[in-house]
C-alpha positions as CSV (number, residue, x, y, z in Angstrom):
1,X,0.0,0.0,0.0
2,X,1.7,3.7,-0.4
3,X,1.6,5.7,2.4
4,X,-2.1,7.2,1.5
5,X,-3.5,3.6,1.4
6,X,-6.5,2.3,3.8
7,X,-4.5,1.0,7.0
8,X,-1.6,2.8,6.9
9,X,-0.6,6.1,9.2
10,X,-1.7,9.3,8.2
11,X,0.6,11.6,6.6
12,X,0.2,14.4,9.5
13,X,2.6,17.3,7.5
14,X,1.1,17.0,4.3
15,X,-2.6,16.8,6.5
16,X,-1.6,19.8,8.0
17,X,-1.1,22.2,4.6
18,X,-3.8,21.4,3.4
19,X,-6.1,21.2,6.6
20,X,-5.0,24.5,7.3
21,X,-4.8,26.2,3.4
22,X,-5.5,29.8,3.4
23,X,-9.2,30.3,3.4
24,X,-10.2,27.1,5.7
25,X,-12.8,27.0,8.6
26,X,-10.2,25.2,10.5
27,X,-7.1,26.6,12.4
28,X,-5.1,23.9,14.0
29,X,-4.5,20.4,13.1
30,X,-3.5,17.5,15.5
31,X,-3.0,14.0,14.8
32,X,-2.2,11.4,18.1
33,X,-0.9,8.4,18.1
34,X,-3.8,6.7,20.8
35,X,-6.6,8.4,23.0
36,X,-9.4,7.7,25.1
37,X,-12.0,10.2,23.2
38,X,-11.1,12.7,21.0
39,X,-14.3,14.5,21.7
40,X,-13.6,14.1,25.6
41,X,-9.9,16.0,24.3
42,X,-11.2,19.0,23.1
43,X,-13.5,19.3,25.6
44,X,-10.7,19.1,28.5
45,X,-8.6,22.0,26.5
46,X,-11.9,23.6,26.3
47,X,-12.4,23.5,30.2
48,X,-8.6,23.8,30.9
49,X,-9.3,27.8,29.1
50,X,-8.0,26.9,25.5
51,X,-9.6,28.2,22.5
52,X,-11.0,25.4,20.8
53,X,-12.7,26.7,17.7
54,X,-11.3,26.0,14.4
55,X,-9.2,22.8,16.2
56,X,-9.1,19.7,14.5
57,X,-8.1,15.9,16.6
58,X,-7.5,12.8,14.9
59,X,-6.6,10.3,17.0
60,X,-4.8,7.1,14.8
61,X,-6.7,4.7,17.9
62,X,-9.5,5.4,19.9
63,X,-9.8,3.3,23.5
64,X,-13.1,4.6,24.3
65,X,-14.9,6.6,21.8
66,X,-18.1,8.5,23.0
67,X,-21.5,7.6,21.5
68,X,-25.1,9.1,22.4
69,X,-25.9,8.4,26.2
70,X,-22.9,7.6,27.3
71,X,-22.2,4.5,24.6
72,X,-18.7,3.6,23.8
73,X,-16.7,1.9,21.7
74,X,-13.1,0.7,20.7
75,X,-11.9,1.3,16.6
76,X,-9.6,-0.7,15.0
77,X,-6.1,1.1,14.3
78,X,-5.8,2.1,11.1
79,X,-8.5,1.8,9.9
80,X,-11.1,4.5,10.8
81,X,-11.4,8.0,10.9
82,X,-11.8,9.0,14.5
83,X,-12.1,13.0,14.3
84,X,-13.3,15.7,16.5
85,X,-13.5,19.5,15.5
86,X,-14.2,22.4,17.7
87,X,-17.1,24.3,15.9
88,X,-17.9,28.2,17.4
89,X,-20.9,28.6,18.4
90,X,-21.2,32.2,20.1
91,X,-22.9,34.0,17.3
92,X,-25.7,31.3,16.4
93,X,-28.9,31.0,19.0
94,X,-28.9,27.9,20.8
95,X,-32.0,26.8,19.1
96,X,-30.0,25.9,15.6
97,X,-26.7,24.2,16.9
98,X,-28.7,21.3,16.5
99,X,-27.9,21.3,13.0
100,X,-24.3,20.9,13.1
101,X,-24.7,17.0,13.6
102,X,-26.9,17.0,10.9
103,X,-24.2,18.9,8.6
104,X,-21.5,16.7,9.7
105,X,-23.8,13.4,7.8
106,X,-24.3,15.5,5.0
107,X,-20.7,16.1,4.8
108,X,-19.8,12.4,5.3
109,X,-22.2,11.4,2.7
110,X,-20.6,13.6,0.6
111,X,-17.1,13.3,1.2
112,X,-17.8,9.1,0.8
113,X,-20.4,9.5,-2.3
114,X,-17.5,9.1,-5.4
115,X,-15.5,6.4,-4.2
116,X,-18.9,4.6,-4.3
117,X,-21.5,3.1,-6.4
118,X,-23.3,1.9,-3.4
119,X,-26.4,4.1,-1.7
120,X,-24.6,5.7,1.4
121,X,-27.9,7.4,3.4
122,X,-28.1,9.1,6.9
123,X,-30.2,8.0,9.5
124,X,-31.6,10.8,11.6
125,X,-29.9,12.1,14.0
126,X,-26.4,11.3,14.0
127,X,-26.3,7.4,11.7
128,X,-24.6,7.2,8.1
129,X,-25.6,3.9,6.3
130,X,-24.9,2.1,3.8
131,X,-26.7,-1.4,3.2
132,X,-28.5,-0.9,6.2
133,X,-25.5,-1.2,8.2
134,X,-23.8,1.9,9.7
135,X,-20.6,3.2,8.2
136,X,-19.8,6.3,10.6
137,X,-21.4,8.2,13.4
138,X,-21.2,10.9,14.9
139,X,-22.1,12.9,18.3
140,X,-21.6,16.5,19.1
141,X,-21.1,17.9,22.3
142,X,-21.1,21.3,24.2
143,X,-17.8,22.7,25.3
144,X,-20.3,25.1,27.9
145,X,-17.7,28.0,28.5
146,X,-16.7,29.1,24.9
147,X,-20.4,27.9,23.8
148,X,-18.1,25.7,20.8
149,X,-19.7,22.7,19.3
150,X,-17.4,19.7,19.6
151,X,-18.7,17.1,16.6
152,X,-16.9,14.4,16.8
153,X,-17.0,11.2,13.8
154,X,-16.3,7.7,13.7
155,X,-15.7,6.7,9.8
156,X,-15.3,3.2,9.2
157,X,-12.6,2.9,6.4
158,X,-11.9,-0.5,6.4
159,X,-12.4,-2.4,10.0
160,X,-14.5,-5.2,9.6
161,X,-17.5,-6.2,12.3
162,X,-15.2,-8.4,14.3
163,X,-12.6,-5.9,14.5
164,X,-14.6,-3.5,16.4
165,X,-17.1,-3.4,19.1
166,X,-20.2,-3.0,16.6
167,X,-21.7,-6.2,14.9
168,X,-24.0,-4.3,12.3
169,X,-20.8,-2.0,11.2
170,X,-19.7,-2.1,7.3
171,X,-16.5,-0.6,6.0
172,X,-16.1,1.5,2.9
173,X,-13.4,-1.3,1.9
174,X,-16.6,-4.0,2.1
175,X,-18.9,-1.7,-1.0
176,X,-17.0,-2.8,-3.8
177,X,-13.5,-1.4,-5.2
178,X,-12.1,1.6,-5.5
179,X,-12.0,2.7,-1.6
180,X,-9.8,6.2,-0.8
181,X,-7.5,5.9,1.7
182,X,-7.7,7.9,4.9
183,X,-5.7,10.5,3.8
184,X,-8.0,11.5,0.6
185,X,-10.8,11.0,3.4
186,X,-10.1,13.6,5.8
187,X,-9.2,16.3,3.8
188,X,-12.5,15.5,2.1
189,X,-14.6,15.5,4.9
190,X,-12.8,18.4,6.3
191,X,-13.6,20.4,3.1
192,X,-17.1,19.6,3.0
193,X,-17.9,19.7,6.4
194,X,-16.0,23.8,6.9
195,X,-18.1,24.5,3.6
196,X,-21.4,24.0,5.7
197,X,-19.9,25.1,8.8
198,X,-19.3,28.9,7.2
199,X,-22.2,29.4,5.5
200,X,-24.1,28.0,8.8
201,X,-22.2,30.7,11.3
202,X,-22.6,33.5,8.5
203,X,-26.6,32.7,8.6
204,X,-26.7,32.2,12.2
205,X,-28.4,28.7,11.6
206,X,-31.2,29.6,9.2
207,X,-29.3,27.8,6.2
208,X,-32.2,25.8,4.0
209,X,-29.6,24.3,1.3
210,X,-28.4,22.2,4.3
211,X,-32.0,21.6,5.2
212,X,-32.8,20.1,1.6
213,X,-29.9,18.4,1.5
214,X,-30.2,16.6,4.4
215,X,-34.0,15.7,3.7
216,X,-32.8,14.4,0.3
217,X,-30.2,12.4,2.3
218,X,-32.5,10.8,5.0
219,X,-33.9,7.3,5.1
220,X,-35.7,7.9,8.0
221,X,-38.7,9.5,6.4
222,X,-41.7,8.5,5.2
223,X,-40.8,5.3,7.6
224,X,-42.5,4.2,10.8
225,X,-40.5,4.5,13.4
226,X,-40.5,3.9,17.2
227,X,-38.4,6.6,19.1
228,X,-37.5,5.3,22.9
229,X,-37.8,8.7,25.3
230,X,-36.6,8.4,28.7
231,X,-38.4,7.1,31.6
232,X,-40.0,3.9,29.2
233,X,-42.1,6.5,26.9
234,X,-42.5,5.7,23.1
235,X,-43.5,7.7,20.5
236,X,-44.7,5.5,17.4
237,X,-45.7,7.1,14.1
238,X,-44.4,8.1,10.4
239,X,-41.6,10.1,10.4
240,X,-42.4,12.9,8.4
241,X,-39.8,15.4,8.4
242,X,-37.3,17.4,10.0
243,X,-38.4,21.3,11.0
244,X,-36.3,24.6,11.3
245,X,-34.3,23.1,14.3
246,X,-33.6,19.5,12.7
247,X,-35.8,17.9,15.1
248,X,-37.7,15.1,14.0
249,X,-41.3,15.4,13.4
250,X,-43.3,12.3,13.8
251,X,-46.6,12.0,12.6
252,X,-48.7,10.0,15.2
253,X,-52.1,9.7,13.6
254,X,-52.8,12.9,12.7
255,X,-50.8,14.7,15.9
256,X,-47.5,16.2,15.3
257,X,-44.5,15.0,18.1
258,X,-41.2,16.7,17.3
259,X,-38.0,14.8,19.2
260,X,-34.8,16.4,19.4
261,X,-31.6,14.3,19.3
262,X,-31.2,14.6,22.9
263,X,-34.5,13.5,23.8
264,X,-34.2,10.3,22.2
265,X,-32.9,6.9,23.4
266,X,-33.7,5.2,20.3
267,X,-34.7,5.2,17.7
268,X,-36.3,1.9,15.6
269,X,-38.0,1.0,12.3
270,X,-41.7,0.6,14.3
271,X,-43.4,-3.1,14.2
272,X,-47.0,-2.2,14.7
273,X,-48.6,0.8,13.5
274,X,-49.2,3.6,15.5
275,X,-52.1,4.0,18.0
């Protein structure tokens, strides 16, 4: 393999100029050898009273990535992109950071969509799928004093289900031929994702290109879903849509629910029909 092939070690130098090119959303550019969480990283400098907007963490092996409610789960070396990015925050209203997860799947979707003939799809909130089976995911977080978004992703490049700790994973290396190596990845993803990112800040959330996009990207509508709340509620209906704050709107025969990411425990194709 050459030294930009699937499995190998990322050239950080070369990363680095073009990560941090004149004109980029992003202003510093780490790569580590082995951490517990990348997201957990930034959010420590965040805490310890670093700057963390524009920073970018790769971390080469991840002991204990962070998923939604406190999930974890250990990557393959190698063979993923594990990657937080400190996103600012300060000038958007609370209500919209909600979409930056939902940027961050558009993004991967895009970043991943020529080095594919295979349908790569997101699954709302924070799912990207292909076959059914998920392919990255992602999970944002709130570094509270510097109101940054951290948005960290897990992109599976070529680990295969019994090389990490998720049984319904798939690898761009399993769709076919033709797979980029991490190195064409991340400064793929990187591009896309500080595309959305600008135009998001500069219209303080109220951006409907990334709206449509995502829409046109989502197999969760038009399904029937079951979404898990906390203390054993359910929510069964057709999910119809996402509104202005990308919360999902569930159509429960004829009655409207709208669940934000961070209400949800679950979320589930539905077996019965709503009630």
């Amino acid at each position: 393999m050459t030294a930009d092939g699937v499995g190998d070690r990322l050239d950080v130098e070369a990363l680095r100029a073009r990560v941090l090119a004149a004109g980029s959303a992003w202003g510093r550019f780490d790569v580590v050898a082995e951490t517990g969480s990348t997201n957990g990283d930034l959010i420590a400098r965040a805490d310890a009273g670093e700057d963390i907007a524009g920073a970018v963490l790769i971390a080469e092996k991840q002991t204990a990535g962070r998923g939604r409610h406190g999930r974890t789960w250990i990557e393959a070396p190698g063979a993923q992109i594990a990657m937080s990015v400190g996103i600012d925050a300060a000038d958007v209203p609370a209500d919209q950071w909600g979409w930056l997860p939902l940027a961050a799947g558009v993004s991967v979707v895009e970043a991943v969509g020529d080095f594919t003939d295979v349908e790569v799809v997101l699954k709302w909130p924070n799912d990207v799928l292909a076959r059914g089976r998920k392919l990255a995911g992602i999970l944002a977080e709130v570094a509270v004093p510097q109101r940054t978004i951290v948005v960290g992703i897990g992109l599976n490049v070529m680990a295969r289900p019994n090389e990490v700790e998720a049984p319904q994973a798939i690898s761009l290396a399993e769709l076919g031929p033709g797979a980029p190596g991490r190195q064409e990845l991340v400064t793929n993803l990187l591009t896309e994702l500080g595309e959305r990112v600008g135009v998001w800040r500069d219209t303080q959330g109220t951006y409907p290109r990334l709206a449509d996009e995502y829409r046109a990207m989502c197999a969760t509508l038009g399904v029937l879903v079951r979404a898990d709340l906390p203390g054993d509620r359910e929510v069964v209906g057709i999910a119809r849509d996402v509104d202005e704050q990308g919360r999902l709107c569930i159509d429960c025969g004829g009655e409207t629910v709208v669940v934000s990411a961070g209400d949800i425990v679950h979320l589930r194709p539905a077996a019965r029909p709503p009630r």
